[in-house]
C-alpha positions as CSV (number, residue, x, y, z in Angstrom):
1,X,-44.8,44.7,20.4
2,X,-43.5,47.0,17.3
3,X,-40.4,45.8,15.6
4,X,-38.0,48.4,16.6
5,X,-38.9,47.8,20.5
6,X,-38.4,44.2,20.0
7,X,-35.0,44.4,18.1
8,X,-33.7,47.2,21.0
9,X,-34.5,44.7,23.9
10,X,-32.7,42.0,21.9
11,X,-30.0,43.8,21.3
12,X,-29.4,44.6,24.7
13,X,-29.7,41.1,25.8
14,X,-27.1,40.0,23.3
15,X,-25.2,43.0,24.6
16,X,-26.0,41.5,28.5
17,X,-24.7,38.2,27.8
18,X,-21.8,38.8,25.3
19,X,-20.1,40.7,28.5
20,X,-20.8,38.0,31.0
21,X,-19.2,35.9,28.4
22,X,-16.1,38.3,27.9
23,X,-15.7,38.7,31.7
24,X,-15.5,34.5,32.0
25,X,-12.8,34.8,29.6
26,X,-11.0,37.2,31.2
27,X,-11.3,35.7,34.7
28,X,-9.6,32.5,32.8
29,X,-7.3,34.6,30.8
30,X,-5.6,37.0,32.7
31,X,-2.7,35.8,35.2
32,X,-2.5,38.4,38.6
33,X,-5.1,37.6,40.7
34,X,-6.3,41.1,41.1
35,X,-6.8,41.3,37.1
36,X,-9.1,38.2,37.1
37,X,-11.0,39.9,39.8
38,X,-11.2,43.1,37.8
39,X,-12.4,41.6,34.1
40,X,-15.5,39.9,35.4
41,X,-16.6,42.6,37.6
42,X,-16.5,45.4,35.1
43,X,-17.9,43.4,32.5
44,X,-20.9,41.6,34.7
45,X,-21.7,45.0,35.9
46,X,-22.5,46.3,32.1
47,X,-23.7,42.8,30.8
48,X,-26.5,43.0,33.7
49,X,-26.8,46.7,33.5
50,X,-28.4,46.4,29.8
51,X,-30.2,43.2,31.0
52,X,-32.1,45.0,33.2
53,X,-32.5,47.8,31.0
54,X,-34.4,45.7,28.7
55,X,-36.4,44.1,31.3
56,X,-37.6,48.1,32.4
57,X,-38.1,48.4,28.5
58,X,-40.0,45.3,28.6
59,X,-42.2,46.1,31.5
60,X,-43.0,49.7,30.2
61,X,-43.8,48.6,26.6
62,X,-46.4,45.6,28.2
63,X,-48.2,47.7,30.9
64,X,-47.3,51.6,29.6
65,X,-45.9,52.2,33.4
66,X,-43.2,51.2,35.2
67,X,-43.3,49.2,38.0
68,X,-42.1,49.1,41.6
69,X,-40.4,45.8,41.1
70,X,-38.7,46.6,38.3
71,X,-36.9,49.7,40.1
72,X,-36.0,47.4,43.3
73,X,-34.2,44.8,41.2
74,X,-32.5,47.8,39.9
75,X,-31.7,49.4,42.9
């Protein structure tokens, strides 16, 4: 893999799991139960968003296509 591709899909890992860390925080931060529903949700949903962003940009870089299984995990 080139540099650049390597360093994106790293960052957006770092990105993936620096919000599933926030949205733990929040769940243990925040007081009103319907505020420690809201923290994780909205931050697991962008931390695995860019997870499987650079999963698709992994796949694509190793085969040159993307696959089937790739877009079900994302669906």
């Amino acid at each position: 893999m080139s540099l650049a591709v390597e360093i994106l899909i790293s960052a957006l890992l770092i990105i993936g799991g620096s919000f599933g860390l926030i949205g733990s925080f929040g769940l243990l931060k925040l007081r009103d139960p319907m505020q420690r529903l809201h923290a994780p949700t909205k931050a697991t949903t962008v931390g695995v968003g860019a997870s499987l962003i650079a999963a698709a940009a992994t796949m694509v870089w190793q085969t040159g296509t993307a696959s089937w299984q790739g877009v079900m995990v994302a669906a």
